[in-house]
Backbone as JSON Lines, residues from 0, in Angstrom:
{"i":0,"aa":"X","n":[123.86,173.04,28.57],"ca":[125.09,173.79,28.53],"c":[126.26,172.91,28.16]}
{"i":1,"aa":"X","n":[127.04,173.42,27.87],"ca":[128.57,172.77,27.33],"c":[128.84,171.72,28.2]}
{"i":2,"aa":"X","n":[129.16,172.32,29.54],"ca":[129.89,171.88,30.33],"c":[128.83,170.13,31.11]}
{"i":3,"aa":"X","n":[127.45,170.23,30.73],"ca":[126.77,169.24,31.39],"c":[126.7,168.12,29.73]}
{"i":4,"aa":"X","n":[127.69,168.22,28.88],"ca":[127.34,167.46,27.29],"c":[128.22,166.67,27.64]}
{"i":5,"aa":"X","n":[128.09,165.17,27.59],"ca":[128.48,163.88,28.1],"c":[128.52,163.01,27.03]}
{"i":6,"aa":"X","n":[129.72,162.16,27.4],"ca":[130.21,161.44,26.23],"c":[128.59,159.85,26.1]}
{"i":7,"aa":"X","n":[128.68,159.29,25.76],"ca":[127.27,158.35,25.55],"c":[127.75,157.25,26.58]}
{"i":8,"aa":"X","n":[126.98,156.68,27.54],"ca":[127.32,155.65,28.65],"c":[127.9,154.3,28.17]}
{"i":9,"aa":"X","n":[127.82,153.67,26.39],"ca":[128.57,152.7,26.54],"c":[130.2,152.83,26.02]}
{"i":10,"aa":"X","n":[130.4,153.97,26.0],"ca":[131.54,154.16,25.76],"c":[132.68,154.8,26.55]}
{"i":11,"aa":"X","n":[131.74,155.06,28.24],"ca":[132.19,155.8,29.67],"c":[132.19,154.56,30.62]}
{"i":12,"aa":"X","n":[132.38,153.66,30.35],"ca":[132.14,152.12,31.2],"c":[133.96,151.58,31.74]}
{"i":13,"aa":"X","n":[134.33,152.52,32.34],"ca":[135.87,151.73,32.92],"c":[136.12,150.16,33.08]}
{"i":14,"aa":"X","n":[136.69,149.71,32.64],"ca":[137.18,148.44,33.0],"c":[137.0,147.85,34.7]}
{"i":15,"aa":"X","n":[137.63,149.57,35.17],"ca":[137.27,148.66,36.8],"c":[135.66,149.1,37.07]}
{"i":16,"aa":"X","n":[135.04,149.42,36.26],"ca":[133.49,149.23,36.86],"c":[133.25,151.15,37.44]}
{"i":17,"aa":"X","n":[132.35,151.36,38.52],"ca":[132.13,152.81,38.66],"c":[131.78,152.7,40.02]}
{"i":18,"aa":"X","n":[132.44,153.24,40.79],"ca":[132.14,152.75,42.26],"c":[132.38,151.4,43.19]}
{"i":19,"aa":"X","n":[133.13,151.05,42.16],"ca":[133.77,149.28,42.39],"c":[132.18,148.6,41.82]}
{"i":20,"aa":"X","n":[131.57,148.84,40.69],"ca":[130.56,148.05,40.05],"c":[130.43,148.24,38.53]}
{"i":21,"aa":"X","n":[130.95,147.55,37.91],"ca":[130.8,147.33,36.12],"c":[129.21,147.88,35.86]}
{"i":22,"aa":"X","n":[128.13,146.89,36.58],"ca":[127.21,147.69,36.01],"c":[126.52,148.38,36.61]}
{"i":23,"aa":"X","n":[127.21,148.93,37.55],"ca":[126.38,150.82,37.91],"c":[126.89,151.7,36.84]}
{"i":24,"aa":"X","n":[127.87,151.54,35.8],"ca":[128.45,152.53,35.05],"c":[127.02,153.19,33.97]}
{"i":25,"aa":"X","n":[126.3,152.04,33.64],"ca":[125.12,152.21,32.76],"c":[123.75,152.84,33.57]}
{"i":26,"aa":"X","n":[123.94,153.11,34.66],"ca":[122.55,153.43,35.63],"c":[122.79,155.01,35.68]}
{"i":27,"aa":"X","n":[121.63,155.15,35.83],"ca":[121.58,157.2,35.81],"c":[122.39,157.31,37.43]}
{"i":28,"aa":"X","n":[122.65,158.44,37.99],"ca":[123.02,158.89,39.19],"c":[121.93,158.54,40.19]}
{"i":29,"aa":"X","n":[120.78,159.03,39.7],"ca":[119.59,158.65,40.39],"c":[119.41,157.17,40.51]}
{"i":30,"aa":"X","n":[119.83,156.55,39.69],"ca":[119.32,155.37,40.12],"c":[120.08,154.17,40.76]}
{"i":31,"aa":"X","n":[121.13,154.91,41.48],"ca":[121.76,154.21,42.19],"c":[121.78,154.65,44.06]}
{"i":32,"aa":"X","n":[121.8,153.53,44.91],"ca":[122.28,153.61,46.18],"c":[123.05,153.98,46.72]}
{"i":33,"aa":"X","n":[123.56,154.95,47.52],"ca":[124.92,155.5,48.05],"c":[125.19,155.13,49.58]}
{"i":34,"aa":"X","n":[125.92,154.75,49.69],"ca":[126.24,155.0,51.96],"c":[126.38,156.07,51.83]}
{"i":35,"aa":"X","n":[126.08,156.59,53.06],"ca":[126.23,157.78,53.3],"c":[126.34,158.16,54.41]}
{"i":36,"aa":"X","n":[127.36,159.09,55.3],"ca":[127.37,159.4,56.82],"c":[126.75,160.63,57.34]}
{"i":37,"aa":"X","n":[125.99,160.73,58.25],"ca":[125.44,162.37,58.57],"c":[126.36,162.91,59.42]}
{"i":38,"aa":"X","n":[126.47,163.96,59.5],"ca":[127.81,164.83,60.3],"c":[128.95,164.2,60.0]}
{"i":39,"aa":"X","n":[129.49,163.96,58.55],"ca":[130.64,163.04,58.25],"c":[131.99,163.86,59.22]}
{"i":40,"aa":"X","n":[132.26,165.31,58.96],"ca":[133.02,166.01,59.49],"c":[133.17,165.62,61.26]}
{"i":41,"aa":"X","n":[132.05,165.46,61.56],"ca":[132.44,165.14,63.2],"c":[132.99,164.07,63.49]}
{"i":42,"aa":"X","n":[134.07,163.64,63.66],"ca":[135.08,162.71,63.88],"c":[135.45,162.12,64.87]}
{"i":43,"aa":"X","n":[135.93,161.06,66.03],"ca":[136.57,160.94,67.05],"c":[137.48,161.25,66.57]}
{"i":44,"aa":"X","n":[138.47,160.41,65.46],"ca":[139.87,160.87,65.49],"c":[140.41,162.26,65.41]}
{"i":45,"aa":"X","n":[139.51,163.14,64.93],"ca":[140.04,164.82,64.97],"c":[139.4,165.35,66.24]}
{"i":46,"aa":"X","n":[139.35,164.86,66.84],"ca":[138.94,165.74,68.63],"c":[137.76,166.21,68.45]}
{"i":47,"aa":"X","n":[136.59,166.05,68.09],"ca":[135.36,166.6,68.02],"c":[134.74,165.53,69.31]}
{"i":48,"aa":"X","n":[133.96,166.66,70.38],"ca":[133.11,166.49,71.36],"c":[131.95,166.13,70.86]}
{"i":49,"aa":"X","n":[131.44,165.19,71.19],"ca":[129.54,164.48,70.48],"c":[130.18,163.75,68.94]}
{"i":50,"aa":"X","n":[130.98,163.16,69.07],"ca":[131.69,162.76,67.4],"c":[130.38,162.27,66.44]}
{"i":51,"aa":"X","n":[130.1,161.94,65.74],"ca":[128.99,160.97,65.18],"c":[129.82,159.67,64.29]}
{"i":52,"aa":"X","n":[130.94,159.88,63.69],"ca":[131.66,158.65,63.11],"c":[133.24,158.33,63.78]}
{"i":53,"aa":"X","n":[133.86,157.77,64.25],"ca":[135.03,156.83,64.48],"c":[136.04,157.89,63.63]}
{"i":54,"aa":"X","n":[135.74,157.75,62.54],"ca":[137.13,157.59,61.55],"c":[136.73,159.51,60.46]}
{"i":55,"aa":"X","n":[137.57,160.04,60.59],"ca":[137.93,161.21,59.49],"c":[137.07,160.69,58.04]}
{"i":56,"aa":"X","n":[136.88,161.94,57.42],"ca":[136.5,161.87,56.09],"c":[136.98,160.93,55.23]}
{"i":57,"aa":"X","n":[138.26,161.46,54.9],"ca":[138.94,160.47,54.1],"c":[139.29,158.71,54.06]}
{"i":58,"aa":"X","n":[139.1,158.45,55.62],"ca":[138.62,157.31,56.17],"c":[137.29,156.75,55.57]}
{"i":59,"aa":"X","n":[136.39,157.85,55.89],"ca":[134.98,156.8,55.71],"c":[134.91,156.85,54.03]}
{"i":60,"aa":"X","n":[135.52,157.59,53.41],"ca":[135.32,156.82,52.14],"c":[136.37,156.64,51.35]}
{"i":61,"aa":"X","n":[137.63,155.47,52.71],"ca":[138.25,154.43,52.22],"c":[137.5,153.44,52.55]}
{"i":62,"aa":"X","n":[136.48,153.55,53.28],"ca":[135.97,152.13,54.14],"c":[134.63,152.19,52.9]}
{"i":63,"aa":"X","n":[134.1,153.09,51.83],"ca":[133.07,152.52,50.87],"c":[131.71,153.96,51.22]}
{"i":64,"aa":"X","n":[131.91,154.87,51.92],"ca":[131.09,155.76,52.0],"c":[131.46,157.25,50.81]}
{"i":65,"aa":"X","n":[130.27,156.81,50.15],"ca":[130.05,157.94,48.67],"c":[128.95,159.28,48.92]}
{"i":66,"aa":"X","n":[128.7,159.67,49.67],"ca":[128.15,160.85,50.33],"c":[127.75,161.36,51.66]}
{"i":67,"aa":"X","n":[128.5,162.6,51.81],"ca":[129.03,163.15,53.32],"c":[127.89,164.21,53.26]}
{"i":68,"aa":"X","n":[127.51,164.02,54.29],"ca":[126.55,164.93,54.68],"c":[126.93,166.21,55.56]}
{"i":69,"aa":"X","n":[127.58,167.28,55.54],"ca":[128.4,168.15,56.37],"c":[127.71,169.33,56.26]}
{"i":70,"aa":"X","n":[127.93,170.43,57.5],"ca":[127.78,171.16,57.7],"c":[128.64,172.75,57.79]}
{"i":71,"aa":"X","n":[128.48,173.58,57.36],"ca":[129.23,174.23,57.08],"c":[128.62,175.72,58.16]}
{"i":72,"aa":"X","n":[129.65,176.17,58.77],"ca":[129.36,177.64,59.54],"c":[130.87,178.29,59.34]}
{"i":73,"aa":"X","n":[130.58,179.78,60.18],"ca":[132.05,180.35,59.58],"c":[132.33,180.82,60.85]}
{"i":74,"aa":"X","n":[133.5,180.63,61.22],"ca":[134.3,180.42,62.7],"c":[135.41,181.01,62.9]}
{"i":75,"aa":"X","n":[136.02,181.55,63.69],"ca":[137.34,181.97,64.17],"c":[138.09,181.13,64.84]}
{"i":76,"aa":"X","n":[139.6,181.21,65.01],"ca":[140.63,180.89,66.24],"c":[140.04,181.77,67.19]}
{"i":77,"aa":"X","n":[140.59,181.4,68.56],"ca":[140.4,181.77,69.53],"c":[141.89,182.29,70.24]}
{"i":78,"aa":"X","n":[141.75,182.53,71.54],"ca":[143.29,182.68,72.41],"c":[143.34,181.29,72.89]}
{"i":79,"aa":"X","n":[142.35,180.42,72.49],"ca":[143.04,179.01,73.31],"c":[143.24,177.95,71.84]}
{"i":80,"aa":"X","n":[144.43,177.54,72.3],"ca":[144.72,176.89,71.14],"c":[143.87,175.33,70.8]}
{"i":81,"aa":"X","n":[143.77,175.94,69.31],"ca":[143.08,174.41,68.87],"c":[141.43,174.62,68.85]}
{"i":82,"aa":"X","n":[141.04,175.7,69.42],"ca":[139.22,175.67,69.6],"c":[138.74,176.74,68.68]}
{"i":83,"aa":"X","n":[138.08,176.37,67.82],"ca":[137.23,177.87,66.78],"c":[135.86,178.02,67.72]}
{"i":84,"aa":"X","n":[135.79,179.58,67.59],"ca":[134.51,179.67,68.37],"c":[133.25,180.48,66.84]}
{"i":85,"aa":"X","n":[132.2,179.71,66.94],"ca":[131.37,179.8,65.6],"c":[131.55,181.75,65.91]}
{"i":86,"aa":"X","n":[131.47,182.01,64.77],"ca":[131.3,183.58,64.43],"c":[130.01,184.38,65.39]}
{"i":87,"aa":"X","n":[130.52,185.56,65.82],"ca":[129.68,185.98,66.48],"c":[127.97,186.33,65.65]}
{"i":88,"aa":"X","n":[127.87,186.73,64.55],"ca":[126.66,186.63,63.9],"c":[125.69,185.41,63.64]}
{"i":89,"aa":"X","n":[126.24,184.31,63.93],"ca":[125.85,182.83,63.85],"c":[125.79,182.22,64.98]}
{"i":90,"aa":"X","n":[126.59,182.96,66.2],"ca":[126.04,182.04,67.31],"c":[125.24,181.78,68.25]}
{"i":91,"aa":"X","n":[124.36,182.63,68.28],"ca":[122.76,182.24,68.82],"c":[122.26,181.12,68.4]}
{"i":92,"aa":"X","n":[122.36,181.1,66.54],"ca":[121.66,180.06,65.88],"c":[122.3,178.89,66.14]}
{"i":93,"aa":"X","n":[123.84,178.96,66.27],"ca":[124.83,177.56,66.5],"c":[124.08,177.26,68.16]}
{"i":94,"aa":"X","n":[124.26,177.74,69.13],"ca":[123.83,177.4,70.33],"c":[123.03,176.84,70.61]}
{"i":95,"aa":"X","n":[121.36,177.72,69.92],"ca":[120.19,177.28,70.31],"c":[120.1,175.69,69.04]}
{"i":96,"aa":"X","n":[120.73,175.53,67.9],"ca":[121.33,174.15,67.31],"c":[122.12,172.98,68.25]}
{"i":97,"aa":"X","n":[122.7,173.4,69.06],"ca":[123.46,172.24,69.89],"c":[122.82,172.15,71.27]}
{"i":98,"aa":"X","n":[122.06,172.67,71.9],"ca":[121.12,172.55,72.37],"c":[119.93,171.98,72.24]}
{"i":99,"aa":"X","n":[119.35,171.97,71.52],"ca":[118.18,171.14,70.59],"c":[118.82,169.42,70.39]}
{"i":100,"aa":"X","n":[120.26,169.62,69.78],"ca":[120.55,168.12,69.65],"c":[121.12,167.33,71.18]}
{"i":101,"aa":"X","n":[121.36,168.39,71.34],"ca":[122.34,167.47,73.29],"c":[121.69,168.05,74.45]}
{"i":102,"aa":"X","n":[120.89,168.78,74.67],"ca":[120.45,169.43,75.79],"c":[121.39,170.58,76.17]}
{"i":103,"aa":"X","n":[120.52,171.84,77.2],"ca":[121.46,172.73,77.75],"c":[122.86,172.34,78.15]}
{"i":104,"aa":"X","n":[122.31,171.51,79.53],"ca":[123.19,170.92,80.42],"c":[124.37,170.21,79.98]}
{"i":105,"aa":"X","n":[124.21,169.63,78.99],"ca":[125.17,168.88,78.43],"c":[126.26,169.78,77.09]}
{"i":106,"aa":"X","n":[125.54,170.76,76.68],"ca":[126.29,171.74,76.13],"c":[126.83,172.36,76.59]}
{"i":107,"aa":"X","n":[126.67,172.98,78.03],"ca":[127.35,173.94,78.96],"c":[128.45,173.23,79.39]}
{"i":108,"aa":"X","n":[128.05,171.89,79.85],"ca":[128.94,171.42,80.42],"c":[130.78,170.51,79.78]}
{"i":109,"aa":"X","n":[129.78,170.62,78.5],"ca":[131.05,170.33,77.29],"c":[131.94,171.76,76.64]}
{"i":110,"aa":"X","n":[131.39,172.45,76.96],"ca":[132.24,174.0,77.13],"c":[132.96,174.39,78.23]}
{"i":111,"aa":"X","n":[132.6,173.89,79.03],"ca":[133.31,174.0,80.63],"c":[134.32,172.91,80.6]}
{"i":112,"aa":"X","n":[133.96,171.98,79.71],"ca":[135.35,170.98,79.69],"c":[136.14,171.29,78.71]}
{"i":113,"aa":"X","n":[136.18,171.9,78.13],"ca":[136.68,172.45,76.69],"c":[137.76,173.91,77.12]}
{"i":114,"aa":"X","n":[136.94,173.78,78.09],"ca":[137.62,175.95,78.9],"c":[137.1,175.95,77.32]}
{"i":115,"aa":"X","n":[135.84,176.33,77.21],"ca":[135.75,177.03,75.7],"c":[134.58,177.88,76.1]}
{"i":116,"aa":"X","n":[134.1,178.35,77.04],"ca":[133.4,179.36,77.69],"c":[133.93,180.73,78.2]}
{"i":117,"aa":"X","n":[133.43,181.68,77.64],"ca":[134.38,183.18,77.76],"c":[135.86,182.7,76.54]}
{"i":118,"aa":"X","n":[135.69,182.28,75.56],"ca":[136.6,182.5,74.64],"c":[136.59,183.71,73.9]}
{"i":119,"aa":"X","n":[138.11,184.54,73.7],"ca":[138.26,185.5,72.46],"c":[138.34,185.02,71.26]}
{"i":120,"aa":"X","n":[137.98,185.46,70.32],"ca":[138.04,185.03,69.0],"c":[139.07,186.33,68.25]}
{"i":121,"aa":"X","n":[140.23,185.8,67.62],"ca":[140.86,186.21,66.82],"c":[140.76,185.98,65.55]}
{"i":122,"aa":"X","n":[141.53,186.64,64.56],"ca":[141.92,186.34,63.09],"c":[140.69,186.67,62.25]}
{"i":123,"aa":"X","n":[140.93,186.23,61.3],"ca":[139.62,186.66,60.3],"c":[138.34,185.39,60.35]}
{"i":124,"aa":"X","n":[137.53,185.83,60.23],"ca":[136.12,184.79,60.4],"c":[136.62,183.66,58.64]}
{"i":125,"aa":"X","n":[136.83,182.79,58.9],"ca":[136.56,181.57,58.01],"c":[135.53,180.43,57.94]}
{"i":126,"aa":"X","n":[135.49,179.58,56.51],"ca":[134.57,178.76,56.87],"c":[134.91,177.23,57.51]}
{"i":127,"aa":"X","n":[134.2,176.65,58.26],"ca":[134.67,175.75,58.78],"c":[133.43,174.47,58.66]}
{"i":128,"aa":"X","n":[134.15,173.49,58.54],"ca":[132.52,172.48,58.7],"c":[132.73,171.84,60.61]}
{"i":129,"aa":"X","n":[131.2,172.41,60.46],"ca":[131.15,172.64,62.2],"c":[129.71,172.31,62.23]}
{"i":130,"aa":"X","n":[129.07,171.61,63.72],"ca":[128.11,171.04,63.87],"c":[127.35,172.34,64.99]}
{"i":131,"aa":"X","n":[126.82,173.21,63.88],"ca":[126.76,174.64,64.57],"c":[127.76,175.3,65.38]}
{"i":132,"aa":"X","n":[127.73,174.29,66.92],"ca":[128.6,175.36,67.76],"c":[130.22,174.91,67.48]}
{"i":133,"aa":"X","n":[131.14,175.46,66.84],"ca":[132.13,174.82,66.3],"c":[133.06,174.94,67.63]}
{"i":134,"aa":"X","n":[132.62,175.49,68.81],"ca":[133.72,175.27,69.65],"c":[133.61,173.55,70.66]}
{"i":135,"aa":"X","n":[132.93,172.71,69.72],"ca":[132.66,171.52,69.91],"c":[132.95,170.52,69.06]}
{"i":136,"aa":"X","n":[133.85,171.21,68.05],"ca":[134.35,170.5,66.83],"c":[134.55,171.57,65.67]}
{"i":137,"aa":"X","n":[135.12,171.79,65.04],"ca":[135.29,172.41,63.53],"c":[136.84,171.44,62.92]}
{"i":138,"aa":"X","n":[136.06,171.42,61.77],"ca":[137.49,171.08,60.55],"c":[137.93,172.53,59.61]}
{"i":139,"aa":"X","n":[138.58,172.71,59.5],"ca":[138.69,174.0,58.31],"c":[138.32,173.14,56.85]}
{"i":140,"aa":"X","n":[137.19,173.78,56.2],"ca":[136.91,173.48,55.3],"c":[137.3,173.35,54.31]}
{"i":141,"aa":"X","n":[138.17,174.38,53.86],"ca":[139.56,173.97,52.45],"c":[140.15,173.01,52.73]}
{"i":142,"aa":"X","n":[140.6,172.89,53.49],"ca":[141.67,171.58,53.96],"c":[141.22,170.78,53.75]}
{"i":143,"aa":"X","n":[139.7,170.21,53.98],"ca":[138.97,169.07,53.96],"c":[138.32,168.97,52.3]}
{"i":144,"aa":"X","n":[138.42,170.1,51.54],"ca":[137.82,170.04,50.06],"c":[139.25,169.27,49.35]}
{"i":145,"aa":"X","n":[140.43,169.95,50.27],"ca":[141.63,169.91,48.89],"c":[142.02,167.95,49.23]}
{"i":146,"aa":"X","n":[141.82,167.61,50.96],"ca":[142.15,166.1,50.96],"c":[140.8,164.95,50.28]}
{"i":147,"aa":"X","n":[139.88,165.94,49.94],"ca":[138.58,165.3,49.25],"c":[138.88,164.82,47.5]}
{"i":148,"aa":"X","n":[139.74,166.19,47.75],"ca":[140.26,166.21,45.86],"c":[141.67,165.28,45.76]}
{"i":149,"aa":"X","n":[142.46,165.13,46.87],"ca":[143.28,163.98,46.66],"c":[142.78,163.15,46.5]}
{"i":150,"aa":"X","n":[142.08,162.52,47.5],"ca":[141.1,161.18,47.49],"c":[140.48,161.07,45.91]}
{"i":151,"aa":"X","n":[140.08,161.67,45.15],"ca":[139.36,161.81,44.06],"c":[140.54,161.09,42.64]}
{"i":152,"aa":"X","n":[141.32,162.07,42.66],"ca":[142.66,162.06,41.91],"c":[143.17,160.72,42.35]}
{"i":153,"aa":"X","n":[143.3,160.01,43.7],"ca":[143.6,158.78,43.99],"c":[142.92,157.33,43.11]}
{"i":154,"aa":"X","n":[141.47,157.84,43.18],"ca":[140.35,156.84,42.94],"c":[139.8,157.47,41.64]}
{"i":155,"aa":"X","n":[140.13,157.19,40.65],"ca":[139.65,157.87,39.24],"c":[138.33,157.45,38.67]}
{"i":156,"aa":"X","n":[137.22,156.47,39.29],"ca":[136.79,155.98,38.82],"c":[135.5,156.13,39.83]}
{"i":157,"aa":"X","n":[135.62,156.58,40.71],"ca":[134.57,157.18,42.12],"c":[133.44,158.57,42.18]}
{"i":158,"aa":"X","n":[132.52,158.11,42.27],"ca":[131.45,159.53,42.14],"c":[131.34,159.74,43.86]}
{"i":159,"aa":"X","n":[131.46,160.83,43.96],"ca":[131.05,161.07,45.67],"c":[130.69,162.38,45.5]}
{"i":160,"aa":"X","n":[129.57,162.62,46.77],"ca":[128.61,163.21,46.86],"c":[128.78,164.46,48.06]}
{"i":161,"aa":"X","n":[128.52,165.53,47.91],"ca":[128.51,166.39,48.75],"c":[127.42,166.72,49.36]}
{"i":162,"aa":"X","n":[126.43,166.33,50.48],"ca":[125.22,167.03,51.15],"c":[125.07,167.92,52.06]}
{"i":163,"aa":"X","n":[125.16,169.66,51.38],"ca":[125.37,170.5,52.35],"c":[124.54,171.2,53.22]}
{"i":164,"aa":"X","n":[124.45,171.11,54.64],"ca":[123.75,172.4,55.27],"c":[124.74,173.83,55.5]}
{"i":165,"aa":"X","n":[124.4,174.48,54.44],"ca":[125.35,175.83,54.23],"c":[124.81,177.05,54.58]}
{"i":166,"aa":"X","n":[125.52,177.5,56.01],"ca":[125.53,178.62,56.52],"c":[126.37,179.51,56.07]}
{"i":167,"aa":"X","n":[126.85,178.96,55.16],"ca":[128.49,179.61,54.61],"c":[127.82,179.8,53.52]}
{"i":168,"aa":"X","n":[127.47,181.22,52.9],"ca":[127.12,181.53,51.47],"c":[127.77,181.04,50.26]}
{"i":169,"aa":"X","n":[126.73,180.93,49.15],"ca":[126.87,180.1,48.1],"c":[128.44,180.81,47.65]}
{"i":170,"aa":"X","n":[128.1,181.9,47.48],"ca":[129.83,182.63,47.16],"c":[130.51,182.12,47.23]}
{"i":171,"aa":"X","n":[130.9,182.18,48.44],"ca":[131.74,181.72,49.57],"c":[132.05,180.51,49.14]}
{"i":172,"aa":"X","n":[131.34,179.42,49.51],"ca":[131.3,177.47,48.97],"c":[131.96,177.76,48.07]}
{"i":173,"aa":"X","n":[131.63,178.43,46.7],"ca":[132.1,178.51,45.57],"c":[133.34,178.97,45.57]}
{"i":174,"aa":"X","n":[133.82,179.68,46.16],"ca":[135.07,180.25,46.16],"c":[136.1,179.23,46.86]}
{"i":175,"aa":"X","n":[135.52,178.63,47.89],"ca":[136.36,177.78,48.18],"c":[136.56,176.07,47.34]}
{"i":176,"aa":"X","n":[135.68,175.88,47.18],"ca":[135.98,174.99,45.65],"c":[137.0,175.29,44.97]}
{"i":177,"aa":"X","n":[136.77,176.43,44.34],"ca":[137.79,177.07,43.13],"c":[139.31,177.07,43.53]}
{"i":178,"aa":"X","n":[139.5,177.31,45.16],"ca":[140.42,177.39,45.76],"c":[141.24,175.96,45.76]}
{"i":179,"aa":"X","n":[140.48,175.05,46.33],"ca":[140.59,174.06,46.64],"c":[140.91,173.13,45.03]}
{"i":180,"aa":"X","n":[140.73,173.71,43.9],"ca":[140.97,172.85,42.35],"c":[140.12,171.99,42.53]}
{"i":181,"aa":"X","n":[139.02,172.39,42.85],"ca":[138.07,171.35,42.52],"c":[137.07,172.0,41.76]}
{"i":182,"aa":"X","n":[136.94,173.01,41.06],"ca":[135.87,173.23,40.45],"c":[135.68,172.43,38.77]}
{"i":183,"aa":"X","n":[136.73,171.9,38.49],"ca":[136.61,171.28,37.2],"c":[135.63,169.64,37.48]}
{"i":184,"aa":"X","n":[136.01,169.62,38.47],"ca":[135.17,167.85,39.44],"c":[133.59,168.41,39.54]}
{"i":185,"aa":"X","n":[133.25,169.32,39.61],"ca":[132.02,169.44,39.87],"c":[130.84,169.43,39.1]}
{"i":186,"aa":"X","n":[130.04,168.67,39.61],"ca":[128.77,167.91,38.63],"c":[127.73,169.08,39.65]}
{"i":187,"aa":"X","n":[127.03,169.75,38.72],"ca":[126.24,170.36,39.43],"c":[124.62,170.18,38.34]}
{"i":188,"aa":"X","n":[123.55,169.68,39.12],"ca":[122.36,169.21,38.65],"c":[121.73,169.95,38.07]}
{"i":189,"aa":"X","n":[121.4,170.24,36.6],"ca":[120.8,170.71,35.49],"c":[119.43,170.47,34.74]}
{"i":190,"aa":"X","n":[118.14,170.16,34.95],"ca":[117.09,169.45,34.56],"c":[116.95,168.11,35.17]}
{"i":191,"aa":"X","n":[115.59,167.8,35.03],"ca":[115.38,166.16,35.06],"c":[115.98,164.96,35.38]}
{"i":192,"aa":"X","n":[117.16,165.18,33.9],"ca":[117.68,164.19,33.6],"c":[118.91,164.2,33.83]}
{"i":193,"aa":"X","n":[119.35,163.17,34.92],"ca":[121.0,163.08,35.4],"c":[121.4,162.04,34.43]}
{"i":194,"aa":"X","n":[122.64,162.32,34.42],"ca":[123.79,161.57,33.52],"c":[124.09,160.13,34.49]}
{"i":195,"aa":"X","n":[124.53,159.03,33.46],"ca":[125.15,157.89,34.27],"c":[126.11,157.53,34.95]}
{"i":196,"aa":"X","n":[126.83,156.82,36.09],"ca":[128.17,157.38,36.14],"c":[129.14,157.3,35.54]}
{"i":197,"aa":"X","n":[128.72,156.17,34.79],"ca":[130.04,156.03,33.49],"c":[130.14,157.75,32.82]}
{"i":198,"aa":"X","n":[128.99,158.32,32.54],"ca":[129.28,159.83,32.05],"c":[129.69,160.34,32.53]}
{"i":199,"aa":"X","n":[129.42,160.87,33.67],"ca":[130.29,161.46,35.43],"c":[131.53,161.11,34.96]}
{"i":200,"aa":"X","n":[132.2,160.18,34.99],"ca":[133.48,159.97,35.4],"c":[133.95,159.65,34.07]}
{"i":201,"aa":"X","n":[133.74,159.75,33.18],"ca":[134.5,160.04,31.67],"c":[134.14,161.92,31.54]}
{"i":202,"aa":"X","n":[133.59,162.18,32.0],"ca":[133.86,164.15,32.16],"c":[134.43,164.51,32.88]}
{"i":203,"aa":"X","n":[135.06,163.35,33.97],"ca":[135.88,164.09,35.12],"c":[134.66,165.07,36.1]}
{"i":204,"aa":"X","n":[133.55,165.15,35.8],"ca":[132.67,165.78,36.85],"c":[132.41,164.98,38.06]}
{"i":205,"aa":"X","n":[133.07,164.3,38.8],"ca":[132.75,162.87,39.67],"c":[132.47,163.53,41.16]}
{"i":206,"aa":"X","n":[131.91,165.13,41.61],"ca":[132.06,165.07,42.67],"c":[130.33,166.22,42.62]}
């Protein structure tokens, strides 16, 4: 297709290299190493209970991390401020999910510290990246695509990686991309054969 026709890799080779490396610019996508964080979205610094990383998104890949592994469910506000409670159609599956990773006891009891037990849920159901039960953490997910796309626009020369578990329909993802101005960034995998990143990032597809 049009949109996957790439300029030839020795002529997509930035001066500053592709990922802070001159010669990863010539290596397929595949054939390079990435860091990468699992539950990047769960944060200490944004108040998430069970955090898995220290530092926010945009943090871990100032510190050199090129694919976030996040999770996506669709969540409401509540009457208590600051807590999304995962959507009522999803939260059996979010529960019996945070349960499995932390035990009952320790889920109940992080809801009882939360006062996030017997919550109302208001407003319209959105998507949020949430580690199932989002009343244990959620980021709003646009917010986190559009400071993904600053970061991007910052670093012109950076491929980073999105690894989604999406409870949030493809639609949906998609729509919020589009929202977010990031759909022109998006490298989406077509046959076999991946492009280098010097190609990636002379198409501007770098995400």
């Amino acid at each position: 297709p049009a949109d996957h026709d790439f300029v030839p890799a020795t002529s997509a080779a930035p001066r500053e290299g592709c990922n802070g490396h001159r010669e990863l610019c010539d290596r397929r996508y595949n054939e390079v190493a990435y860091p990468a964080t699992h539950n990047s979205m769960a944060a200490a610094t944004d108040g998430w209970f069970f955090p898995e990383q220290p530092d926010g998104i945009v943090a871990q890949l100032d510190h050199g991390i090129r694919v976030l592994l996040i999770d996506s469910w669709y969540g409401q506000r509540t009457d208590r401020r600051g807590v999304i409670a995962t959507a009522e159609e999803h939260r059996a599956k979010a529960v019996a999910q945070a349960e499995s990773a932390f035990g009952t006891a320790t889920v109940r009891s992080a809801l009882r510290i939360r006062d996030a037990l017997g919550l109302t849920p208001r407003g319209p159901i959105e998507p949020y990246l949430c580690h199932g039960l989002c009343e244990l953490g959620a980021t709003p997910w646009l917010e986190s695509l559009r400071e993904i796309g600053d970061w991007l626009a910052a670093h012109p020369n950076e491929v980073v990686t999105l690894f989604i578990q999406d409870e949030v329909s493809p639609d949906d993802t998609a729509a919020l991309v589009e929202r977010a101005g990031l759909l022109s960034s998006v490298y989406t995998p077509a046959g076999d054969v991946w492009p280098t990143l010097g190609q990636l990032i002379a198409s501007g597809q770098r995400l």
